[in-house]
N, C-alpha and C positions, 0 to 999 in steps of 0.2 A: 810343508817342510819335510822333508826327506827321514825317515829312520836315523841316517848315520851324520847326520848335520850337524856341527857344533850347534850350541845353544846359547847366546849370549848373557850376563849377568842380569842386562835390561830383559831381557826376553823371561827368564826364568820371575823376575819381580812383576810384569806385568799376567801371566799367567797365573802364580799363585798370589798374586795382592797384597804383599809384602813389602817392607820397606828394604832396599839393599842394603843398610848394615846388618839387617838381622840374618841375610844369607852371607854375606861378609862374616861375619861373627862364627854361623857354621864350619867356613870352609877353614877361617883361623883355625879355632879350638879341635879341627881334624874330625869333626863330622861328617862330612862330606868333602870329599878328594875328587875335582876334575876329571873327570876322565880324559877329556882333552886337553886343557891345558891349565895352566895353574901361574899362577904370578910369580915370574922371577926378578921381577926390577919394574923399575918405574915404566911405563909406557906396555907393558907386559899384562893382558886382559885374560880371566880365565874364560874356559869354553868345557861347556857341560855339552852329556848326553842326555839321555831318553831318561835312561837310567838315573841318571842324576837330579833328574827335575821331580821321580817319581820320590828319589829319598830325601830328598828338599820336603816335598810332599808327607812323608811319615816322621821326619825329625822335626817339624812345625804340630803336626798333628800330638807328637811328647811333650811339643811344648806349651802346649794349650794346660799342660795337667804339669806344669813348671819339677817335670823329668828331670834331674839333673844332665846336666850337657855331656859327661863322661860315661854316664846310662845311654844316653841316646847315641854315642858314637860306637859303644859297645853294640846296640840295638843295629844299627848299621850294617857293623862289621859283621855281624849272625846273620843279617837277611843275605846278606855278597854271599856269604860261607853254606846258608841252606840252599840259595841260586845253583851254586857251584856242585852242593851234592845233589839236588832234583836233577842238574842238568845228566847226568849220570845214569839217569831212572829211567828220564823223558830230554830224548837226544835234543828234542827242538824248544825245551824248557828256557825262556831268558824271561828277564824282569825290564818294564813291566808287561811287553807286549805282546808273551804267553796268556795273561790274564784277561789282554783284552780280544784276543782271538779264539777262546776258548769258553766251554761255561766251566771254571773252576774258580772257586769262592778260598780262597785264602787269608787267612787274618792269623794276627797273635795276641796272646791274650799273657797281660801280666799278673802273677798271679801273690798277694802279700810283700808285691818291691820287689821280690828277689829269684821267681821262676818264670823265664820266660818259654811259653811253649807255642809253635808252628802250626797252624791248623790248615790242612788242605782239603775239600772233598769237592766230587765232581767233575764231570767231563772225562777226558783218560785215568785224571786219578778215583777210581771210581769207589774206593774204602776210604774214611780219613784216614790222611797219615797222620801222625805225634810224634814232635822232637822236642824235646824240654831241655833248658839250658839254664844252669844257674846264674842268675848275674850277681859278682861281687865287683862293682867299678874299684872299691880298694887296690885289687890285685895289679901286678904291674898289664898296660895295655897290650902288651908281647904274651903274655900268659896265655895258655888255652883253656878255653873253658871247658867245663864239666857238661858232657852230652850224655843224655839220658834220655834213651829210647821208651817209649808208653803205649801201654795199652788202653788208658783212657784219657780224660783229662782228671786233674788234680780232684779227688771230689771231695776234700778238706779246706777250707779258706776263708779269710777274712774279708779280703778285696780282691776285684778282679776286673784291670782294664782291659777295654777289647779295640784292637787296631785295625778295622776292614781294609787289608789292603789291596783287596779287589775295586771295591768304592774308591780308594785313593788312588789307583789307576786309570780307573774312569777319568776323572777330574784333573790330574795333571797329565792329561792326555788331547785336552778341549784347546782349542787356537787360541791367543788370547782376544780381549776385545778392542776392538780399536774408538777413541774416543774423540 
């Protein structure tokens, strides 16, 4: 299947092994937004990209740890927003097929529910970089959030989950299987 191919709803459930209401449910509660096409009426089928199969891929991965659904669409909306500033840095930077042509190990890490920070190192980007971002899902979804540039990560904390989305690139990257 081609890079720039729509990717059907059935196609995306049989790759990542899910049932389709639970990616129905995503694209309702504005987790994830079509890139190709989205439902406008009865008969009207949405159509994902690359892209979209990869945050299908990390919005399940939140949901394994029962994230709230307005954390994870925020969590989204900062991977689009860090995509968009890397692309800036590194002209041929996109998600996720930067990751998988490159050796750069990216993940982010939650750190007490409420700091999320971007971890990049290797291949061109050859220092990690750190972006820290507050997350308050309270605030209205149009709000911007609070960017907090670091010199380390957090080295104070209670808990701290860790999202490889290098590994989740791999994986929603794989054909599906046929049965």
């Amino acid at each position: 299947m081609a890079e720039n191919e729509p990717i059907t709803l059935k196609e995306v459930q049989l790759r990542l092994g899910v049932p389709q209401h639970v990616l129905i449910h995503l694209c309702e509660k504005g987790v994830i937004e079509p890139d190709f096409a989205d439902t406008t009426g009865r008969g009207k089928r949405r159509e994902f990209s690359q892209r979209n199969l990869f945050e299908f891929g990390v919005a399940l991965s939140l949901r394994k740890f029962e994230i709230p659904v307005a954390t994870t669409a925020l969590v989204i909306r900062l991977l689009r927003s860090f995509a968009r500033a890397t692309k800036k840095l590194v002209p041929d930077f996109e998600l996720p097929g930067f990751l998988l042509e490159n050796d750069v190990e990216l993940a982010f890490h939650i750190y007490d529910g409420d700091f999320l920070v971007f971890s990049a190192r290797g291949g061109v980007l050859r220092k990690m970089v750190l972006l820290g971002v507050r997350i308050d899902p309270s605030r209205e979804p149009s709000a911007r959030p609070r960017i907090e540039k670091l010199d380390g990560l957090p080295p104070s904390f209670d808990a701290r989950l860790d999202i490889d989305l290098s590994r989740i690139a791999q994986k929603t990257s794989r054909k599906p299987l046929r049965i």
